[in-house]
N, C-alpha and C positions, 0 to 999 in steps of 0.2 A: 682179319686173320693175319694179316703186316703184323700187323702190333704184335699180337700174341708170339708169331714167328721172331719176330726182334726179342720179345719181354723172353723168350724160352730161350736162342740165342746168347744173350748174356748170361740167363743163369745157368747156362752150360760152360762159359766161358768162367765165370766166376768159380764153381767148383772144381773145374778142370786146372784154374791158377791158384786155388785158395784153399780147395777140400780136398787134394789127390785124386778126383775121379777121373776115373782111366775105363771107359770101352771101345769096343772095335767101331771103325766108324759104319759099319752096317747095322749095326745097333743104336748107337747115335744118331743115323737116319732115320730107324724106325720111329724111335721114340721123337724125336721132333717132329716126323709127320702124324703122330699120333697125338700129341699135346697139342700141334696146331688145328687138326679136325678137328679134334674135342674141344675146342673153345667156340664153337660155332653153336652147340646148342647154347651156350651162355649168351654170345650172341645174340639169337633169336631172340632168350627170355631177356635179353635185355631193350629190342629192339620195341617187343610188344607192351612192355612194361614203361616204353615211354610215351606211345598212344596213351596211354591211362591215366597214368600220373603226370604228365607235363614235366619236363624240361629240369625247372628247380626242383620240383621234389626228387627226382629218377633216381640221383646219386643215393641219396640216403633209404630212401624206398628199397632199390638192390642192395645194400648193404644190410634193412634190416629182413631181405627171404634169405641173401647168399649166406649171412654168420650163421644163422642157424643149420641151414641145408649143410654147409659145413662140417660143421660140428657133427649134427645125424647124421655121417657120411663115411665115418671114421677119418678123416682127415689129420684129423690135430690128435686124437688116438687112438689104438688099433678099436677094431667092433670091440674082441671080446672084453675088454674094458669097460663097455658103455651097457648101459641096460638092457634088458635082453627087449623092450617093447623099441630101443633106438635101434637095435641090432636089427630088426623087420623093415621101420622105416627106413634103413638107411638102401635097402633091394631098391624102393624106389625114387633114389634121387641119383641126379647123372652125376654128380664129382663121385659118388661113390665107382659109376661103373668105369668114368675115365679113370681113375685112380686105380680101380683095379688090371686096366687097360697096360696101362704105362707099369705099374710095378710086375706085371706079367714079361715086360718086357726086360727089365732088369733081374726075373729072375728070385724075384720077390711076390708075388703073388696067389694065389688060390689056385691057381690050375686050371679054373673053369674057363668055360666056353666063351670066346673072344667075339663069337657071334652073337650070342646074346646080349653081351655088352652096347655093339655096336648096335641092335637092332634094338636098346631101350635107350639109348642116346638118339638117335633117329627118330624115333617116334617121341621122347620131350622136343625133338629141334621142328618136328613138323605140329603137334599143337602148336607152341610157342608162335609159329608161322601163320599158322591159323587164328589163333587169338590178336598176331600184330597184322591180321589181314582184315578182321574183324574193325580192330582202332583206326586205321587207317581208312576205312569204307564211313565208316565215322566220318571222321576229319574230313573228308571228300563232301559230304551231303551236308555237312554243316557251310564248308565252302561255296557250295556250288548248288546247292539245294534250295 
């Protein structure tokens, strides 16, 4: 969560030097604690996903769930652009509800319930917990077993 804090950090720094972006800094607050929680369910799935895959693969393993979950997520362009069968999928993947999270806070968002967001962000971050509690209990009995 450093990192993320840091990696969000600049790129407020950078738009704020390079893109004119100008909020109030209670807004600016929200949203950096809001980007920094929300990288924690990525986290998790990245945590559990290197019980499984080991070490060398991990990088490219996340790269090839995260581009897609991406993409389904409306990320790179709005839902209604995207198919109506990625527009369903995209309910449950978390960049979608962080992204709805954060553009809620600039004022740019859907309107919906900020609770629901968080409580289907929580529940991918605590699977993910549970599947890298799983690998880990692995690892132990293999260890130690």
């Amino acid at each position: 969560m450093i990192f993320s804090a840091t990696v969000v950090l600049a790129l407020f720094a950078l738009g704020y030097a390079f893109g004119g972006v100008r909020m109030p800094p209670a807004q600016f607050a929200m949203l950096l604690g809001t980007l920094v929680a929300g990288s924690l369910p990525f986290s998790a799935m990245g945590l559990a996903l290197g019980y499984f895959v080991g070490p060398n693969s991990a990088p490219a393993t996340i790269n090839l769930i995260y581009l897609p979950m991406s993409a389904c997520s409306g990320l790179w362009m709005p839902l209604m652009f995207l198919p109506k069968v990625m527009q369903k999928i995209a309910l449950g993947m978390p960049a979608y509800h962080l992204s709805q999270l954060a553009l809620g806070i600039v004022g740019a968002g859907k309107h919906e319930s900020n609770a629901g967001h968080w409580e289907m962000l929580a529940a991918f971050t605590l699977i993910c917990l549970g599947v890298a509690r799983i690998g880990f209990q692995r690892d132990q009995d293999k260890m130690y077993g």
